[in-house]
C-alpha positions in Angstrom: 44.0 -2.6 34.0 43.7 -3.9 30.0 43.6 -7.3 30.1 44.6 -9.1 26.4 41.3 -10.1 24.7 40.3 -13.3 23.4 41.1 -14.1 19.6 38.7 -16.6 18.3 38.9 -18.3 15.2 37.0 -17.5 11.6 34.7 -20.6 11.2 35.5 -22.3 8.1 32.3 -24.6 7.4 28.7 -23.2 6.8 25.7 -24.9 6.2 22.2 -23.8 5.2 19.2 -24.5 8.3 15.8 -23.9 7.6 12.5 -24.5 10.3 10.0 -27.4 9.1 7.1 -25.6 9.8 6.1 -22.4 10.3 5.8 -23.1 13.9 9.5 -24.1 14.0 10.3 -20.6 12.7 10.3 -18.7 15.7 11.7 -21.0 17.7 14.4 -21.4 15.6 15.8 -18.0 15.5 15.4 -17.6 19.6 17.4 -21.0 19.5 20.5 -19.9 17.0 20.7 -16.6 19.2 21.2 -18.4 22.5 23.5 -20.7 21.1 25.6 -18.3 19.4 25.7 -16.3 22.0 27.3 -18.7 24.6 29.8 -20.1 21.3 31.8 -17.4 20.0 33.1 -19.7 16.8 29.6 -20.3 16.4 28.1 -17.7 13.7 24.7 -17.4 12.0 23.9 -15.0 9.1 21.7 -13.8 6.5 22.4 -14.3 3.0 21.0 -11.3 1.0 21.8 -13.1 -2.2 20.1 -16.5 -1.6 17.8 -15.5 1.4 19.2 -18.3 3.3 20.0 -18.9 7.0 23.4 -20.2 7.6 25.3 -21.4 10.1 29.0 -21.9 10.6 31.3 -23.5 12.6 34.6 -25.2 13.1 34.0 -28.1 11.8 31.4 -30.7 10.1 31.2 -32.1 13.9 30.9 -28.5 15.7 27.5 -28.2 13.0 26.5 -31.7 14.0 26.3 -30.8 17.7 24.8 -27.6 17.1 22.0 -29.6 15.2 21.5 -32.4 17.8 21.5 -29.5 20.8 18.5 -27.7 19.1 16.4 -30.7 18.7 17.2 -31.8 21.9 17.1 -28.4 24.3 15.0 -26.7 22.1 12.9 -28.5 20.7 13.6 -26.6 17.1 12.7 -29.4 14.3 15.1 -28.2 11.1 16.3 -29.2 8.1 19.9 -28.3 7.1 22.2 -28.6 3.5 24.7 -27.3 1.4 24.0 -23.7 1.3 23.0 -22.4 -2.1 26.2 -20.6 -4.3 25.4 -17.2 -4.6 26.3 -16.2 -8.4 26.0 -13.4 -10.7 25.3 -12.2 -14.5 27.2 -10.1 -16.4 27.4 -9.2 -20.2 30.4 -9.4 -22.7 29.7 -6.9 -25.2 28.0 -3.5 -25.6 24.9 -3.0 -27.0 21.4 -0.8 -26.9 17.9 -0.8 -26.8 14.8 1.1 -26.7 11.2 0.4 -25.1 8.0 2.3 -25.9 5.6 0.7 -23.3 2.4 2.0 -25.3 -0.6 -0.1 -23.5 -4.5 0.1 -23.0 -5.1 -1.1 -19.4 -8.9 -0.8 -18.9 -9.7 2.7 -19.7 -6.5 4.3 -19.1 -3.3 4.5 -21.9 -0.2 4.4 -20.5 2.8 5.5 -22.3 6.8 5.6 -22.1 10.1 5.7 -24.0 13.1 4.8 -22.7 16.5 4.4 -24.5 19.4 2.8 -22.9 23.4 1.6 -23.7 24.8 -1.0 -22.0 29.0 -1.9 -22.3 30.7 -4.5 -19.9 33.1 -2.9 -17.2 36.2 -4.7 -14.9 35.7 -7.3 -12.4 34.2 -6.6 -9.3 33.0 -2.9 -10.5 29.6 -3.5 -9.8 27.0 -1.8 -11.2 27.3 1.9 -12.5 24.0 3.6 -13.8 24.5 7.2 -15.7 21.5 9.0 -16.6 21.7 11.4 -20.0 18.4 12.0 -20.9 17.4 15.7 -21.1 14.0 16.7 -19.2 13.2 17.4 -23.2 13.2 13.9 -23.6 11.9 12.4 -20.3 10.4 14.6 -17.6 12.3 15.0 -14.4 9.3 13.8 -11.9 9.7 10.6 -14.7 13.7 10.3 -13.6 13.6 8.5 -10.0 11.2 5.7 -11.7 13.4 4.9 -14.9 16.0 4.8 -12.6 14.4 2.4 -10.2 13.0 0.1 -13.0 17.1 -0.7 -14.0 17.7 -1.1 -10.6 14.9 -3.6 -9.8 15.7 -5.3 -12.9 19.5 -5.2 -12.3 19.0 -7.3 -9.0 16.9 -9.6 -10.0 18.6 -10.5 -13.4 17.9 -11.7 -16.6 19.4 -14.9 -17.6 18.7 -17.0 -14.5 17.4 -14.8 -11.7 21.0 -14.2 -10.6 22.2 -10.2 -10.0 23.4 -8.2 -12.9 27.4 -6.8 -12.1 30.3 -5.5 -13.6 28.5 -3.4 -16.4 27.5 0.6 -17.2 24.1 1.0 -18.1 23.1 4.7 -19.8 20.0 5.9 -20.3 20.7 8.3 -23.3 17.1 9.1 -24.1 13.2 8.2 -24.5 9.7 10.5 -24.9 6.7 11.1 -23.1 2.7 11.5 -23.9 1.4 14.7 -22.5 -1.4 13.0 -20.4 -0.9 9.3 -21.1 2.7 9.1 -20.0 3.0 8.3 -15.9 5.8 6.6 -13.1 4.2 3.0 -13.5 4.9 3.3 -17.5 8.5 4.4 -17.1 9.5 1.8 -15.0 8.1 -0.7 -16.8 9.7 0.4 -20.5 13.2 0.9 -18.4 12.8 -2.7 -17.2 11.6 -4.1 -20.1 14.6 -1.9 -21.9 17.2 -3.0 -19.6 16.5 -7.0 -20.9 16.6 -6.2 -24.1 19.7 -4.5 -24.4 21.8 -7.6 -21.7 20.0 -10.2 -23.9 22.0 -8.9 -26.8 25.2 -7.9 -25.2 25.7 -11.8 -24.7 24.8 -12.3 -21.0 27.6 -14.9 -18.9 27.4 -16.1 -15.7 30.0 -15.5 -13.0 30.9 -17.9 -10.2 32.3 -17.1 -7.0 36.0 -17.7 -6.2 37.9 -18.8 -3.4 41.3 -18.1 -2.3 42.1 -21.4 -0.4 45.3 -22.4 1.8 45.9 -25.6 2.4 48.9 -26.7 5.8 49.6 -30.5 4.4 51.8 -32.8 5.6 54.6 -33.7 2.5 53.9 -37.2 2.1 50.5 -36.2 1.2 50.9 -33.4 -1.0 50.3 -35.0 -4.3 46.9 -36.2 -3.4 45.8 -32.7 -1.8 47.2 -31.3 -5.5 44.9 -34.1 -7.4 42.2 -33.6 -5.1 42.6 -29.8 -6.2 42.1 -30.4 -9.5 39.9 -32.3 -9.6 37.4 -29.9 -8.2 38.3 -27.8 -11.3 41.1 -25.2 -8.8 44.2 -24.1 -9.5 47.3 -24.0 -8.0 48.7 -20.2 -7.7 51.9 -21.4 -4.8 53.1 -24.2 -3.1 55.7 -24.2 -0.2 57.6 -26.8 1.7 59.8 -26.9 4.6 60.6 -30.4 4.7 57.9 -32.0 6.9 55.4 -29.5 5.7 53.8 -28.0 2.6 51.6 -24.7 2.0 49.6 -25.0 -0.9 47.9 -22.1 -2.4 44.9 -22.1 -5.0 41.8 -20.9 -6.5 39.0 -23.4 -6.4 35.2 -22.5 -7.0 32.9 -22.3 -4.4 30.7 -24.5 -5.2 33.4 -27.1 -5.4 33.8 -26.5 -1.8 31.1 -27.6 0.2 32.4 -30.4 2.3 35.8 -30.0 1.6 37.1 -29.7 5.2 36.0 -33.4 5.7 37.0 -34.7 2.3 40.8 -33.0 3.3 40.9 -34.9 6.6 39.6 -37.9 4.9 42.8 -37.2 2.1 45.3 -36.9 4.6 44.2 -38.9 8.1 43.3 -35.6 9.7 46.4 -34.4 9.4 45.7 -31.5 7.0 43.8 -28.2 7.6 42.8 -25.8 5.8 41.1 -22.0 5.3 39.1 -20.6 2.4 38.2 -16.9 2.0 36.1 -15.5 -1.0 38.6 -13.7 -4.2 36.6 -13.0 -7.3 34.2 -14.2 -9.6 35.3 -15.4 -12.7 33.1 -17.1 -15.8 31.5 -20.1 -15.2 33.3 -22.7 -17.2 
């Protein structure tokens, strides 16, 4: 016998939670695990951008409840906010830089050369790192380390700590010292390499996107357009049967935080709505 499964919905509010002490910290993970496991629309994550923990929910209530049954069943003391808006770092034009690390530290010389291209790819095509240098120019054992200098640098960013994306980065050649030349330096000079070149290919920052679909009733659909606006979104579609309207938009995340109780507040809790990330696009 198959019996039809349940079909929960996606939770459309997320805040960040975060233990008061150390001592909280345990406590508060065995505490979001119980209660997400008895709540199904109940969800808590990791963000890998931000480091955060965040919850989410159905509503600004569900979160509320949540909150109060932690302090009060499990004792869990936490603090909780709008959760952080992961963004990102990209460049607008190509450019190119070199690095000769050539230090003294204490009695040992260290010494690298690394030479690098950088030009700006399409949204959302990540990072792509080629690697041309011949073993005449940079040893092989030397290749993994250039290579994980770029990527180290590449996630933490230049500009404001946010990731580098949408760019190709080429290392196209460097030298090496016989016996001065080791992994530590080669890292270092690709690192120091890779900020050169994004600080001269005119570094942006991207913001995240969201694709948002608003169910309105029609006598409130100007105000749900304004209040779209006004949060700097766009309108992409807007559809009406009469007692209804769909609207459609774009409207950055960070725009967003609190928006499903500023809607019901718009409309006398007669509008709902559902967000789900698009792109990033250029902070404005």
């Amino acid at each position: 016998i198959v019996l039809e499964s349940m079909s929960f919905p996606e939770p459309v509010v997320s805040m960040v939670v975060e233990p008061k002490s150390q001592a909280d910290k345990d406590k508060l993970v065995g505490a979001l695990a119980s209660l997400s496991d008895e709540d199904p629309t109940f969800t808590v994550k990791i963000n890998e951008d931000t480091g955060q923990t965040l919850i989410a929910g159905m509503g600004e209530l569900h979160l509320e409840i949540i909150k109060d049954r932690m302090i009060r069943e499990f004792k869990v003391v936490a603090n909780t906010g709008n959760p952080q808006v992961a963004y990102r770092e990209t460049i607008s034009t190509a450019a190119n830089a070199e690095e000769k690390f050539d230090r003294q530290m204490g009695d040992t010389s260290m010494f690298a050369h690394v030479m690098i291209e950088l030009e700006p790819t399409d949204r959302g095509s990540g990072v792509t790192i080629e690697y041309d240098a011949t073993e005449i120019d940079i040893p092989k054992q030397f290749e993994q380390f250039v290579i994980q200098g770029i990527k180290e640098t590449a996630k933490t960013g230049v500009l404001s700590g946010n990731p580098l994306t949408d760019l190709k980065i080429r290392v196209v050649g460097g030298s090496y010292h016989q016996t001065d030349s080791s992994d530590v330096a080669f890292k270092a000079a690709a690192s120091i390499a890779l900020r050169s070149a994004a600080q001269k290919a005119g570094l942006l920052t991207l913001e995240p996107i969201m694709s948002v679909e608003i169910d309105t009733p029609e006598e409130h659909m100007g105000d749900v357009i304004a209040d779209v606006s006004s949060r700097k979104g766009q309108v992409l579609e807007m559809k009406s049967d009469g007692a209804h309207s769909k609207v459609t938009a774009s409207v950055p995340l960070a725009r967003l935080f609190r928006y499903t109780t500023d809607l019901r507040s718009l409309t006398k809790g007669r509008a709902t709505s559902a967000m789900e990330p698009s792109h990033f696009e250029v902070v404005s």
